[in-house]
Wavefront OBJ file of the C-alpha trace (Angstrom):
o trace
v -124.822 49.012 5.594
v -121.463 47.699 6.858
v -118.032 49.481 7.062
v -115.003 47.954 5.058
v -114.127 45.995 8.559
v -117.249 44.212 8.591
v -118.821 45.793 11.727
v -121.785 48.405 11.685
v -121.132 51.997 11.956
v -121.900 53.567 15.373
v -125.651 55.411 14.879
v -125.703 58.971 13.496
v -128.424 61.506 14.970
v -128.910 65.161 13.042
v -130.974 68.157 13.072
v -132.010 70.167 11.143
v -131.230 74.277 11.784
v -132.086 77.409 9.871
v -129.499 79.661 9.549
v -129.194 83.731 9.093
v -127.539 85.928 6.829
v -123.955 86.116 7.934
v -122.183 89.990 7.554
v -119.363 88.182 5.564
v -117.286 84.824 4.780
v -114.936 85.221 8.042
v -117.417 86.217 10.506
v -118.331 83.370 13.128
v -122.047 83.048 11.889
v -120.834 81.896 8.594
v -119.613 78.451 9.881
v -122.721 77.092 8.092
v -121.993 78.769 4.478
v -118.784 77.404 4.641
v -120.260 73.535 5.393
v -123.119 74.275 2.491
v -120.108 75.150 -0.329
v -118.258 71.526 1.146
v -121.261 69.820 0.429
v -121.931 71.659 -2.134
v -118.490 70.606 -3.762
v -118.804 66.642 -2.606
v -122.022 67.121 -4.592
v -121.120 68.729 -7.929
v -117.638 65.986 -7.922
v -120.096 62.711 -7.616
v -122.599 63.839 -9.901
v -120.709 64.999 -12.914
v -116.776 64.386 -11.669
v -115.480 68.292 -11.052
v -117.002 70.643 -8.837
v -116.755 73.451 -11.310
v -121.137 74.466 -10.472
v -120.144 74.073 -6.750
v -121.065 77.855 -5.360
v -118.175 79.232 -3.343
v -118.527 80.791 0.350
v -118.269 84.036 -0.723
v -121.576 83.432 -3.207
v -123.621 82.080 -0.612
v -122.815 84.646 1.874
v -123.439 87.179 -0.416
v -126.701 85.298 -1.807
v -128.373 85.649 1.514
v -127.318 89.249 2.683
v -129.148 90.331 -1.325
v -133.168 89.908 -0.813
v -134.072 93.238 -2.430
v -135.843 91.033 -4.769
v -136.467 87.609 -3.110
v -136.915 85.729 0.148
v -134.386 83.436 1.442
v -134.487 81.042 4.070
v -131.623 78.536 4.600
v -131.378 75.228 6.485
v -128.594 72.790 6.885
v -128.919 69.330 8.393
v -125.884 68.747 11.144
v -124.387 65.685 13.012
v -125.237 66.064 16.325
v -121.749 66.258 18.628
v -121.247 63.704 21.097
v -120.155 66.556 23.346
v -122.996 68.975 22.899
v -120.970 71.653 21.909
v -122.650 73.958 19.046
v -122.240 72.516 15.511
v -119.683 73.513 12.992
v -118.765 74.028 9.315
v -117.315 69.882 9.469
v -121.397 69.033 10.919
v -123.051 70.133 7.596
v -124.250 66.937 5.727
v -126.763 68.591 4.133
v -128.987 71.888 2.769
v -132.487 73.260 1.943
v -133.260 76.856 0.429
v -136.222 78.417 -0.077
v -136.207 81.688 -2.538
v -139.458 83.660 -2.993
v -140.054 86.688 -4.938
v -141.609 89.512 -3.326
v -143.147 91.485 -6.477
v -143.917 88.703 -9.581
v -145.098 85.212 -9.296
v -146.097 85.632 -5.682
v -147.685 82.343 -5.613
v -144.196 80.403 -6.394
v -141.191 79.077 -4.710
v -138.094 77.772 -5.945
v -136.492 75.338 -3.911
v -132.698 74.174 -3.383
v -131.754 70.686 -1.804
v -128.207 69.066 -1.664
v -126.993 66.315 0.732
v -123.378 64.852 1.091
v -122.995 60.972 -0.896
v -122.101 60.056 2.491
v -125.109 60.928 4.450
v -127.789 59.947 1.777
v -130.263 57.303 2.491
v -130.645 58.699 6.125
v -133.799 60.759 5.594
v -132.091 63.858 5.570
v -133.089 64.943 2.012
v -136.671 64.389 2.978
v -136.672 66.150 6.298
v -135.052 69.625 4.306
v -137.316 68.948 1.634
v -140.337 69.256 4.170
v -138.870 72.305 5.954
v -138.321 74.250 3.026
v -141.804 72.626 1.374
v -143.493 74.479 4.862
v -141.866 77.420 4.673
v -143.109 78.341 1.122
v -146.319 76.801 2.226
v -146.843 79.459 5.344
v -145.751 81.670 2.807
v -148.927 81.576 1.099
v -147.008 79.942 -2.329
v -148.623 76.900 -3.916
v -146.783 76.116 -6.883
v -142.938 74.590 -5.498
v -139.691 74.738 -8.429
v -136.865 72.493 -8.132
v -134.107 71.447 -10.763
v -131.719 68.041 -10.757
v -128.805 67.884 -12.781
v -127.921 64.238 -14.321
v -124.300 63.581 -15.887
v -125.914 62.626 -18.951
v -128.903 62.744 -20.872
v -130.313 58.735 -21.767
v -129.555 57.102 -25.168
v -132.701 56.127 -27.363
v -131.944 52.659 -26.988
v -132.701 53.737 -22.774
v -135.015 53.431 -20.520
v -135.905 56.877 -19.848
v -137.573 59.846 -17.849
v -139.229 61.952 -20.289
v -140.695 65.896 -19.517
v -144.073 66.582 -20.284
v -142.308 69.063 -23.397
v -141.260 65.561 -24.989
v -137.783 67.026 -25.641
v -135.101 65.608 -23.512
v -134.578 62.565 -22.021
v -132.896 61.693 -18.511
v -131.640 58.084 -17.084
v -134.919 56.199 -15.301
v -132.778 56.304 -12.703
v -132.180 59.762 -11.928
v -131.924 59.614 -8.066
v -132.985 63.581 -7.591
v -135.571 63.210 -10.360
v -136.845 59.746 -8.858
v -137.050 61.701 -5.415
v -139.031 64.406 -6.456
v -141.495 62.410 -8.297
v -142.059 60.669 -4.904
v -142.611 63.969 -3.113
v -145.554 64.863 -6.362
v -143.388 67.231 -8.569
v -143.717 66.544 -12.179
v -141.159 66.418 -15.067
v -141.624 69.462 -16.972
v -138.990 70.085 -19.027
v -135.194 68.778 -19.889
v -132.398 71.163 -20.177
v -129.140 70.490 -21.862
v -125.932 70.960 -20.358
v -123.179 72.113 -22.733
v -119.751 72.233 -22.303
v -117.238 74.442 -25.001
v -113.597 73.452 -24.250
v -111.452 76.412 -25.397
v -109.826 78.168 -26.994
v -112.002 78.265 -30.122
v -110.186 78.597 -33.855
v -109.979 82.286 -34.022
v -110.245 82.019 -37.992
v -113.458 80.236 -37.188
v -115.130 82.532 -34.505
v -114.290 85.198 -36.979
v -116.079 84.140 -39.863
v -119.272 83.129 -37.666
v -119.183 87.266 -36.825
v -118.496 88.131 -39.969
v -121.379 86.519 -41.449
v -123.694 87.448 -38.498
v -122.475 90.776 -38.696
v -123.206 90.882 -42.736
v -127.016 89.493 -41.590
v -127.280 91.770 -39.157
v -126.753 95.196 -41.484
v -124.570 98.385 -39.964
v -127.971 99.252 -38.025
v -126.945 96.960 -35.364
v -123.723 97.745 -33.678
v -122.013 95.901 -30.408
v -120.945 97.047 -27.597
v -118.705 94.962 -24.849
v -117.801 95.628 -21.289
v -116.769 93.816 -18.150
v -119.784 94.288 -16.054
v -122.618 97.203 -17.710
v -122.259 100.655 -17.452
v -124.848 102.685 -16.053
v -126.569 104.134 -18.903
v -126.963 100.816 -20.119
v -129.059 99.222 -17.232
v -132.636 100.109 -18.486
v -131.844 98.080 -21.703
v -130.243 95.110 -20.157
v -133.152 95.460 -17.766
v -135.938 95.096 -20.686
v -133.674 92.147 -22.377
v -133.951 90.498 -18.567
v -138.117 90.970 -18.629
v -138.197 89.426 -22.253
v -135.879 86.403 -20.565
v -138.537 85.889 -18.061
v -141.461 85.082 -21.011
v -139.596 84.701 -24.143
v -137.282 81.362 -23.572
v -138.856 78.191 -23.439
v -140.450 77.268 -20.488
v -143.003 74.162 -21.309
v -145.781 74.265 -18.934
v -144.106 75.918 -15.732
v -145.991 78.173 -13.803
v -143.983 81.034 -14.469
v -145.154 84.585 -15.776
v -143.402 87.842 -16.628
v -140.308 89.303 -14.224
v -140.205 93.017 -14.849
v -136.927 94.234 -14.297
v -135.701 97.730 -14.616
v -132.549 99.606 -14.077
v -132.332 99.689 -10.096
v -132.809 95.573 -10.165
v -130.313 95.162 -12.475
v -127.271 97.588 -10.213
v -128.420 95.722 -7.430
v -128.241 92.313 -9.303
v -124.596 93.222 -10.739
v -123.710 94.262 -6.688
v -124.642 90.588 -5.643
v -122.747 88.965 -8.688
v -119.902 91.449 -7.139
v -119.752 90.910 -3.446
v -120.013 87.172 -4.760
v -117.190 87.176 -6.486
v -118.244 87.425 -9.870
v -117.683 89.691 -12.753
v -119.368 90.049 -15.804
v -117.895 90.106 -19.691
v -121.764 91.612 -21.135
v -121.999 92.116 -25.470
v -125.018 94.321 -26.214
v -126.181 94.869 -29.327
v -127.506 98.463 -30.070
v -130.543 99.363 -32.768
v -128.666 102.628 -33.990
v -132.062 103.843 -35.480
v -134.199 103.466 -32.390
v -131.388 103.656 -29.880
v -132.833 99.989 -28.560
v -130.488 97.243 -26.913
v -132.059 94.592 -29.457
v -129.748 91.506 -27.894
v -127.139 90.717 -25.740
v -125.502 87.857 -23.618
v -123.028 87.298 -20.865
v -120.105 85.603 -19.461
v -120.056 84.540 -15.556
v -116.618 84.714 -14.547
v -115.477 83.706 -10.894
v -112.642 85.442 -8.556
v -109.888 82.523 -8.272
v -111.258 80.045 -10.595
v -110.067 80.907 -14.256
v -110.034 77.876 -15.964
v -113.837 78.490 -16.577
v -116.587 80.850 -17.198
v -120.576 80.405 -17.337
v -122.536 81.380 -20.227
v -125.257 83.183 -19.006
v -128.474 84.340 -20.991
v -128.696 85.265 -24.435
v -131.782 87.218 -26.281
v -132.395 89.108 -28.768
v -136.005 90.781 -28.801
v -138.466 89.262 -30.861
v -138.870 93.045 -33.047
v -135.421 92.056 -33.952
v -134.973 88.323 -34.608
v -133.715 87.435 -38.352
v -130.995 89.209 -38.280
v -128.734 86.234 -36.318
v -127.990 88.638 -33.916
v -128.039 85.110 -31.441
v -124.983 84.156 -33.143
v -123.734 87.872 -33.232
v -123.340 88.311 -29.814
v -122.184 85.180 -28.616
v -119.142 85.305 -30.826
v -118.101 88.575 -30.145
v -117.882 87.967 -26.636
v -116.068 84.517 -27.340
v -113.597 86.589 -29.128
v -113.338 89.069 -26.417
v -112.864 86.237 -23.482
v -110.167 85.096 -25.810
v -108.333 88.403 -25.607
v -109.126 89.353 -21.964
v -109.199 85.922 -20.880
v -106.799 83.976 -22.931
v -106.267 81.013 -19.552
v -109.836 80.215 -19.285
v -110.642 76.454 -21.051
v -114.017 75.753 -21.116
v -117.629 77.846 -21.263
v -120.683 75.423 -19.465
v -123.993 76.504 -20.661
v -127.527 74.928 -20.145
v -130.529 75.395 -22.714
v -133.985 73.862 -22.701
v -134.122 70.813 -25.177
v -136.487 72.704 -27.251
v -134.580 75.774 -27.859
v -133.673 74.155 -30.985
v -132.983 77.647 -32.321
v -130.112 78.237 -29.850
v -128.956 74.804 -29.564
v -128.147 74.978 -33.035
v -125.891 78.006 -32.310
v -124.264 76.666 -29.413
v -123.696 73.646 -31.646
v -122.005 75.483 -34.494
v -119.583 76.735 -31.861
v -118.638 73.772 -30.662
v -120.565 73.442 -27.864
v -121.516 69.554 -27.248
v -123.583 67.718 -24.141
v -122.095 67.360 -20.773
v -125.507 66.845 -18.950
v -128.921 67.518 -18.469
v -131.260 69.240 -16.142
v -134.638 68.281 -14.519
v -137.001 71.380 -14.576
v -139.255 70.079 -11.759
v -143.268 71.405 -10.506
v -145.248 70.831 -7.555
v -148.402 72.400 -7.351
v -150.601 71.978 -3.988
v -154.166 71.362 -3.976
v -156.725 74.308 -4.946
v -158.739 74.423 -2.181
l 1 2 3 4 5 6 7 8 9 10 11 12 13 14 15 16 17 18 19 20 21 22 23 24 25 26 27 28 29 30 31 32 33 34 35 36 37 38 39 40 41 42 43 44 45 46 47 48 49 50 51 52 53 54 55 56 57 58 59 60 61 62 63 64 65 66 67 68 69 70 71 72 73 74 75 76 77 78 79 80 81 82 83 84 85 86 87 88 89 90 91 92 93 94 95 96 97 98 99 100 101 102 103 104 105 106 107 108 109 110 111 112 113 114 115 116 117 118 119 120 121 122 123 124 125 126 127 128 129 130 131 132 133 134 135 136 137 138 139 140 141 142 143 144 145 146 147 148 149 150 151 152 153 154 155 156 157 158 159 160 161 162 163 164 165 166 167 168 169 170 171 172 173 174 175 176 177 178 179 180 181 182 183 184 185 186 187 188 189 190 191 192 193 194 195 196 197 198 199 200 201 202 203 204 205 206 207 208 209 210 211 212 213 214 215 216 217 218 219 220 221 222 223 224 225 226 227 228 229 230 231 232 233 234 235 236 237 238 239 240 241 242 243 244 245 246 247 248 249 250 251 252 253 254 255 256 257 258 259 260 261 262 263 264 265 266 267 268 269 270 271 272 273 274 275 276 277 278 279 280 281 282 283 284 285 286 287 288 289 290 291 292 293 294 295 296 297 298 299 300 301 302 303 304 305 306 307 308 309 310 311 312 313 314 315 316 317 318 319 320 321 322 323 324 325 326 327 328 329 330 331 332 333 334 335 336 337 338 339 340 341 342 343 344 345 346 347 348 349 350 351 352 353 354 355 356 357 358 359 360 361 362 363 364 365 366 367 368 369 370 371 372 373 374 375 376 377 378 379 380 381
């Protein structure tokens, strides 16, 4: 590689550092959070254009300090100073996590990799790919998760990278997929990345929850808050479990989550200290006193222009009565009202959640990208 002027660049040396837990965005040991969201952004902008999946600071930071639930280690790759002095935010070129659960799927790991367009071909991806690969290793875990996103999913006509589910189909030249198939991960399933530019036709989004509601019956009633209420948790907890079984998940190796009311306060404290609020529709059983469905809206401190559409169930002792569609419109309509600046809703969905696709579709959701679902499973021994 040359620069524009024709001569080589001087040599580059890095390292590769695990980081702590920093107390909070401004304090001195953050200096690496606030390199990971840089590269983080660079990231996000090449791949799909806008950095609008780039975590902030304030996430990361309060990602790490939150392992009630999960292990987290964190490495970043720096540029080595020419001075010696210690590295800083500006050193970060790239970043590894490694996130294990402490009570469910003990023998997992789901790990996190991002390096800066400018600093890729250097072996930097590989080297945080083997530190965090080691760490879940020592850890006892033998089967390794990673995800790649891909600005588009390929055309039929394409030459393509298809998941072991057979729905989905990503560009044979995926660089993240292509570089976890060379580290022995496997392709196991394709999620779709929607994007729902708003504002929606009110008259519209009105007769989708009129219908829904007429489907539904007055047994099922909705309820919508920014973040949950207490007395709610244990019900949003057992919609979380059925999330953890109940979605499509092709052949990862992945069993049940149980959550319960004390994971979910502590889960809505992260989203908090991140940051992030919550705009929840639950839908209530009136007979049984049951939360039967519900989904959610991610919405980020400083960034209004967009919100993340976060899960959506509805138990399976109370599908047929489109409460899907139910509960996703309400809470369209009440983002509309609460909301009225934000412009678009991204969402992702596995390629054979035809079921929910369809939904997302009818709203005018449409494709903006796809995911990689990636396994690695080490040698039984």
């Amino acid at each position: 590689m040359t620069s524009p002027t024709g001569y080589a660049p001087e040599p580059t040396t890095w390292r590769i550092l695990e980081v702590a837990a920093a107390p909070a965005t401004d304090h001195p040991d953050a200096w690496a959070y606030h390199g990971i969201a840089a590269v983080d952004r660079a990231v996000e902008t090449a791949n799909l254009g806008y950095d609008d999946l780039a975590r902030t600071v304030q996430q990361l930071v309060s990602s790490m300090l939150h392992q009630e639930y999960s292990e987290k280690r964190c490495f970043v790759a720096v540029l080595d100073r020419a001075d010696g002095t210690a590295p800083t935010a500006d050193d970060v070129v790239g970043y590894g996590y490694a996130s294990m659960t402490r009570d469910h799927n003990t023998h997992t790991a789901d790990l996190y990799l991002g390096v800066h367009p400018d600093h890729r071909r250097r072996g930097i991806g590989s080297a945080l790919a083997e530190q965090a690969e080691q760490v879940a290793t020592d850890a006892g875990r033998t089967t390794f998760f990673s995800w790649s996103l891909s600005a588009r999913e390929a055309t039929d006509g394409e030459e393509a990278l298809v998941p072991a589910t057979g729905a989905g189909r990503l560009p044979s030249d995926a660089a993240g997929v292509r570089f976890a198939l060379g580290r022995g991960y496997t392709l196991e399933q394709v999620e779709r990345m929607s994007r729902l530019d708003l504002p929606v036709d009110p008259a519209t989004l009105a007769t989708f929850e009129a219908e829904a509601r007429a489907k539904a019956g007055p047994d099922y009633v909705t309820h919508t808050w920014e973040g949950i209420p207490e007395e709610w948790h244990e019900g949003y907890a057992q919609l979380m479990t059925r999330m953890s079984t109940d979605v499509p998940q092709g052949e990862l190796d992945f069993g049940e989550e149980t959550w319960d009311a004390e994971r979910v306060r502590v889960y809505l404290e992260e989203r908090e200290s991140g940051g992030q609020r919550l705009l929840t529709t639950l839908v209530e059983h009136v007979p049984s006193g049951e939360i039967a469905a519900g989904t959610s809206f991610l919405l980020q401190d400083g960034k209004p222009a967009y919100v993340f559409q976060e899960e959506t169930i509805a138990l399976k002792a109370h599908r047929g009565h489109r409460l899907g569609m139910l509960v996703k419109a309400v809470n369209l309509r009440e983002l509309a009202a609460r909301y009225p600046d934000t412009e678009r809703v991204h969402t992702f969905n596995a390629e054979e959640n035809a079921h929910m696709l369809n939904i997302n579709v009818s709203l005018g959701f449409r494709p903006s990208g796809a995911e990689a679902a990636l396994q690695k499973r080490l040698p039984t021994r």
